[in-house]
N, C-alpha and C positions, 0 to 999 in steps of 0.2 A: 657366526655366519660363515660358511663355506665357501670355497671357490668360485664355485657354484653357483650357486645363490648371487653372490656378489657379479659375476658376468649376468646373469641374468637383468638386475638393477641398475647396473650399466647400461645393457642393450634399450631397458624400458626408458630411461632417460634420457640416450640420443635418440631415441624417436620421439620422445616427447617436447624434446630441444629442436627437433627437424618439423615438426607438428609447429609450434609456433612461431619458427623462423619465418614456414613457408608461409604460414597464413598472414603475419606481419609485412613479408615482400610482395605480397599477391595485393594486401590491404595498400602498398606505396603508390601500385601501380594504378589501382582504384580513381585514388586522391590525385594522380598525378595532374590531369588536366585540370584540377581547382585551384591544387597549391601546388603548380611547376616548382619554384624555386626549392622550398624545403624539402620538400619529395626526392627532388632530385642530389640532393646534397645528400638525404640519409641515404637512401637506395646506393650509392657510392661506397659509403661507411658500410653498410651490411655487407656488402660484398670485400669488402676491405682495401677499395679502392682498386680493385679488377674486377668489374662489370661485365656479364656476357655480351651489355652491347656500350654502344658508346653516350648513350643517352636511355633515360629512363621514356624518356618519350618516345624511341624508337623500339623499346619492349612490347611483347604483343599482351593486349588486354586480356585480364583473366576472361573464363569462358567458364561455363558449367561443367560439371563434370554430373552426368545421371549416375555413375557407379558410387558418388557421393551423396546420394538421396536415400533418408531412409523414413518412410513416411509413417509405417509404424512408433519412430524413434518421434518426432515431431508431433505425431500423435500422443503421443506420451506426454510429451515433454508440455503441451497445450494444456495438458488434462490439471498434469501438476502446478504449472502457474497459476490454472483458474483456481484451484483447490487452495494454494498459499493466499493471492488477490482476495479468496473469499473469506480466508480465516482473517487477513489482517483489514481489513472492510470491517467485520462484525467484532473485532475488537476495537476498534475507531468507534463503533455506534454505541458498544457498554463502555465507553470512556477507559480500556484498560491501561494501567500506564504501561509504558515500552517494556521494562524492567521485569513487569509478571509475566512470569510463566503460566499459562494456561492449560488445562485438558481441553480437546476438543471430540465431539462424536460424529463420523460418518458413517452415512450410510451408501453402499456401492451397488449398484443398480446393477453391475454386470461381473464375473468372477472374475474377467482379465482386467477388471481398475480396481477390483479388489486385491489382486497381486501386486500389481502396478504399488500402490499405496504400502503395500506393506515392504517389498523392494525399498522404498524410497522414503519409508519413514525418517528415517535421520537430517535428511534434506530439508523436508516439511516443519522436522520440531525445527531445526535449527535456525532456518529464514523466516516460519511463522511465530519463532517465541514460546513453541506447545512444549507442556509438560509430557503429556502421551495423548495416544489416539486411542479413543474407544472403536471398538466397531459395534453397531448396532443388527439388527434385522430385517428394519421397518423402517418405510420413508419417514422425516421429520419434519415438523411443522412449528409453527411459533416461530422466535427468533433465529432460523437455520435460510444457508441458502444452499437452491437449488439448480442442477444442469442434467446435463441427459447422462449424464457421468455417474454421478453423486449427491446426495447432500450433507451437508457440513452445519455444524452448530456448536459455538463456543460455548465452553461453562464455567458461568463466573458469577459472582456473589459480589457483589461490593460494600467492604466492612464500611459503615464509616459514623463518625462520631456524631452522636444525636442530638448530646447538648449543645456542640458545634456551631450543626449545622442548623439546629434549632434556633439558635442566637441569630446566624446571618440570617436566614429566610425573615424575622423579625427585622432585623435590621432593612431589609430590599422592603417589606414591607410601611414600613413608617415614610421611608422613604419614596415610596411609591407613591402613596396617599399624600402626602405635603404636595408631592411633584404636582395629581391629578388636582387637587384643591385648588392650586395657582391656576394651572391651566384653565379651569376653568371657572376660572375670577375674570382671568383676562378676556375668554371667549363670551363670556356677557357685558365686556363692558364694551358701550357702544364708542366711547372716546379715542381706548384703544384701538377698536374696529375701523375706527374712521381714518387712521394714522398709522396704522402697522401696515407693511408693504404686506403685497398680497401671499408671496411665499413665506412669508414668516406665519401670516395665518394659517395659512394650509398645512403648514409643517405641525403647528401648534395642534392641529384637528386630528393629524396625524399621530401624532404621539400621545394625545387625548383617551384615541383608540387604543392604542397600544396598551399606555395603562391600565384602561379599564378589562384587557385579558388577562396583563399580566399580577391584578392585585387577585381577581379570585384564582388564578392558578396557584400564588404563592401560597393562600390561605387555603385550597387543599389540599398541598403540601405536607404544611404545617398539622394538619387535621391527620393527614396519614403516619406522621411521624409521631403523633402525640403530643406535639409541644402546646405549652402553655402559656 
């Protein structure tokens, strides 16, 4: 590395040291009237105890600056969070663990968020967990979600072990049926009826229900996986 170069990486890094100095003392001055006491004690330290004024209180409140506005950028910037929130949403709903990497496919409704996307692919794998991005042609449907941007659609397969998972659903099953049997031993008998408080009955009615969706769900299940 060069002279050159090296001044350069310097210059980029006291601006970027001035960058979040500023934003940090601008952020004290924010706080100050919530939390006087600490605000006012770092604000002191930042300046290294010569403060332009003699109290942080008496500093003038940040103020906007419009030549700080870039709506374009915030446009952007909008586009890519819903894009990530949507990738990691639809990996939450195929149960993926944290850990996989995924491909994902969009589809870009307009050529400036198809640039956008491609700009900032590093971003997107990196915060959404994505192996790569396809790009498609055609809007998507089924499991994919959709915005006046784009649509997005995770692609994932989940391996998993049949004799397994074959074994538990049998097991949730047996278990299911003994449960619904009691229950509804107890809900015929009039003695218990006469004697069980009334939210214990309800509860029991309730769950009664529940079982009775949750044994034929389990059994086809079981039907789709083949087990025996």
């Amino acid at each position: 590395m060069n002279a050159g170069t090296d001044d350069a990486a310097n210059a980029s890094t006291r601006v970027a040291l001035n960058n979040i100095v500023g934003v940090f003392e601008a952020s004290l001055r924010l706080l100050s009237p919530i939390m006087p006491f600490l605000t006012e004690e770092i604000w002191h330290a930042v300046f290294d105890g010569k403060p332009p004024k003699r109290s942080i209180a008496l500093a003038a409140y940040p103020q906007p600056d419009a030549k700080q506005v870039d709506l374009v950028a915030e446009t952007q910037m909008a586009v890519l969070i819903d894009l990530i929130v949507a990738v990691r949403n639809l990996r939450a709903e195929l149960k993926v663990e944290p850990k996989v990497s995924v491909p994902i496919q969009v589809f870009s409704h307009d050529a400036e968020t198809l640039a956008m996307i491609r700009a900032n692919a590093g971003a997107i794998k990196r915060l959404a967990n994505v192996e790569r991005i396809d790009e498609v042609n055609a809007a998507l449907t089924g499991s994919s979600r959709s915005t006046a941007r784009f649509d997005v659609a995770v692609i994932y397969e989940k391996k998993i072990d049949v004799a397994a998972e074959c074994t538990r659903l049998k097991k949730d099953l047996e278990k299911y049926n003994g449960e619904l049997g009691r229950a509804r031993a107890q809900l015929s008998n009039e003695a218990f009826l006469g004697k069980a408080p009334a939210k214990v009955v309800e509860g029991l009615r309730k769950r009664t229900a529940e079982l009775e969706t949750l044994i034929p769900r389990t059994e086809a299940a079981m039907k789709e996986l083949g087990c025996k």
